[in-house]
C-alpha positions in Angstrom: -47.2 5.3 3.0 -44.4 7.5 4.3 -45.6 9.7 7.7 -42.1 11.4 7.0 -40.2 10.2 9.7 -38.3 8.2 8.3 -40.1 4.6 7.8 -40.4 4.6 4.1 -38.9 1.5 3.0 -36.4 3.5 0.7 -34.9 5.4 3.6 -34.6 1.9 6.0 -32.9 0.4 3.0 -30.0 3.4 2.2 -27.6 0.9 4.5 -26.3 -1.1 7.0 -26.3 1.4 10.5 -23.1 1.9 11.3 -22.0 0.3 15.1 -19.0 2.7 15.3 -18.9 6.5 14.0 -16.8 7.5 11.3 -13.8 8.5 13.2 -13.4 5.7 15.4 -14.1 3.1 12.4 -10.9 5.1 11.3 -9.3 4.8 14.3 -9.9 0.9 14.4 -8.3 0.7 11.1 -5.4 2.8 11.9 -4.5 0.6 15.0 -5.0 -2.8 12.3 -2.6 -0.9 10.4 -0.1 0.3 12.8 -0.1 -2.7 15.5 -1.3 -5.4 13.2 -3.6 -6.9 16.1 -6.3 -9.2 15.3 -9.7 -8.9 14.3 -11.1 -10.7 17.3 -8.5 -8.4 19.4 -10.1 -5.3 18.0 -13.6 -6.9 18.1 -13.2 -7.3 21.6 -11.4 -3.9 22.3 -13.8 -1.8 20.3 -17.2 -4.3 21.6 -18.2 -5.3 17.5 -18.3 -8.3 16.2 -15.2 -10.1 14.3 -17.3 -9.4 11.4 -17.5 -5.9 11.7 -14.4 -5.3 12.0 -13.4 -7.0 8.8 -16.2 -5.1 6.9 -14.9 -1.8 8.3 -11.3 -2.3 7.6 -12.1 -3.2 3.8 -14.6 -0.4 4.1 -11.9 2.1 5.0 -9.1 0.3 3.0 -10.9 0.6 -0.1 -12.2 4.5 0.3 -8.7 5.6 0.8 -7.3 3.6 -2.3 -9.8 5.6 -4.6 -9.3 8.8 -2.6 -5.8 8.9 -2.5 -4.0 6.8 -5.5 -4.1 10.1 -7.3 -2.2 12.0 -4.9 1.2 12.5 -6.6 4.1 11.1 -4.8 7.3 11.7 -7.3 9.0 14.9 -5.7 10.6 17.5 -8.3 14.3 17.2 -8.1 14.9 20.5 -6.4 12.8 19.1 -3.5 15.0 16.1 -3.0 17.7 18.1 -3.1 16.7 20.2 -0.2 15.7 17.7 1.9 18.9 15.4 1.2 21.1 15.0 4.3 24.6 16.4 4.0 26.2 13.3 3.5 24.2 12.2 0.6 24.5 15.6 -0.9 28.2 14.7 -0.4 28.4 11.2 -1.7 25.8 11.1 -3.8 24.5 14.1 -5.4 22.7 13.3 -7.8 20.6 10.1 -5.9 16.7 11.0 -6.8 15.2 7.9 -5.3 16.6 4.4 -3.7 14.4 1.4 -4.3 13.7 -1.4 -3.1 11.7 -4.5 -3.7 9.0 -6.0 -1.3 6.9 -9.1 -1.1 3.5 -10.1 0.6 3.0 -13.0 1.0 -0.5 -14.8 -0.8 -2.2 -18.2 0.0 -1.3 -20.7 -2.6 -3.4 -20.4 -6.0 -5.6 -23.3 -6.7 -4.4 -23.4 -10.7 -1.1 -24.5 -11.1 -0.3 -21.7 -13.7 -1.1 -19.0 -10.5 1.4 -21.4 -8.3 4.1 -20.9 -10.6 3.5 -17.1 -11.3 3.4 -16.6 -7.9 5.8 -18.6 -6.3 8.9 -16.7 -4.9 12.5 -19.0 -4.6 13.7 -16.2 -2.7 10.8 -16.8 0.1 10.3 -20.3 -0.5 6.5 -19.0 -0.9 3.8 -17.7 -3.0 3.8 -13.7 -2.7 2.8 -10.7 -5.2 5.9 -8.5 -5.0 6.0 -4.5 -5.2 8.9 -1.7 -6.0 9.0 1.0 -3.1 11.0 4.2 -3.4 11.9 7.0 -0.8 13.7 9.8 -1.3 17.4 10.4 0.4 15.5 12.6 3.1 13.3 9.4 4.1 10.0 10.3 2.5 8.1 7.7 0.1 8.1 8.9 -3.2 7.3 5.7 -5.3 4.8 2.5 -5.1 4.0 0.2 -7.4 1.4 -1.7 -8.5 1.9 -5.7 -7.6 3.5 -8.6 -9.9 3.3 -12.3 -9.2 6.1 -13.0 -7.0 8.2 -14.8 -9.5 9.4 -11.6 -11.1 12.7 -10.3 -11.2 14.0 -7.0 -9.3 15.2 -5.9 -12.6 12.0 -7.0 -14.4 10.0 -5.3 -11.5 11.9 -2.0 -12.1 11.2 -1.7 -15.7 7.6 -2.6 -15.8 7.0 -0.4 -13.1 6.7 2.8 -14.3 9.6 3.8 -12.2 12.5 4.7 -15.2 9.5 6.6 -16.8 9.7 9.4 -14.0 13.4 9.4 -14.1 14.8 12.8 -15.5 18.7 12.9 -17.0 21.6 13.3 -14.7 19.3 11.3 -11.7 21.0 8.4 -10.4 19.1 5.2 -8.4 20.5 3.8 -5.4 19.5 0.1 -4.8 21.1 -3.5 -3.4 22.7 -5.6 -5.3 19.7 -7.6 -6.4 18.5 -5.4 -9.0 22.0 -5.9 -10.3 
């Protein structure tokens, strides 16, 4: 039976006990993030095991997806316009977003039809690939979800989501490969 300090075999079982506090698993993560040291680096800096840094990361990675994915990024227009520097207001007026594709790079797929979704000419490699978009003042205002690597820029901008949010009279700046 339970004496009420704690023993019952319920409250032992409610989780692993954490090595770190909250605020310095954050921490850890932000310096993964930020420097992009290695596990056993952080291990050793932070005195957990390889392990544990890996669980907190994906920990920590995971509760911010699902806390912030519904924070809304897409800026009204009349916010882009007064944060655009003077020479875009100049040149470019009516620029609401420039985009830009980016790819991470993947192991290689076991099935062949993965290999061939995935694989990327562009990086010689097989990467999932993303459309990022800031606004003229700097400030990220678009993510996407990830496609296999093999898609198109142009492809990649339409299923997006990104044209959807567009309002008439915005233009898009991007390089020529989305041509």
């Amino acid at each position: 039976g339970s004496t009420g300090h704690g023993n019952s075999t319920a409250e032992r079982n409610l989780g692993r006990t954490r090595t770190l506090p909250p605020l310095e698993e954050f921490f850890l993560l932000l310096v993964r993030l930020r420097l992009g040291l290695f596990e056993r680096d952080l291990a050793y800096r932070f005195g957990i095991s390889v392990s544990t840094v890996s669980r907190i990361c994906i920990t920590w990675v995971n509760f911010l997806y699902v806390k912030l994915k519904e924070l809304p990024l897409w800026p009204k227009r009349d916010s882009v316009l007064s944060c655009m520097p003077a020479c875009f207001k100049h040149l470019y007026p009516t620029t609401r977003v420039i985009i830009d594709a980016t790819e991470i790079f993947v192991e290689t797929p076991s099935l062949p039809e993965l290999q061939q979704m995935t694989y990327s000419s562009y990086k010689n490699h097989n990467t999932y690939k993303g459309l990022i978009g800031i606004s003229p003042g700097g400030a990220i205002t678009f993510v996407s979800q990830l496609f296999p690597g093999s898609i198109t820029d142009k492809e990649l901008t339409r299923k997006s989501g990104l044209l959807d949010m567009l309002e008439s009279g915005d233009s898009v700046m991007a390089d020529r490969g989305f041509d």
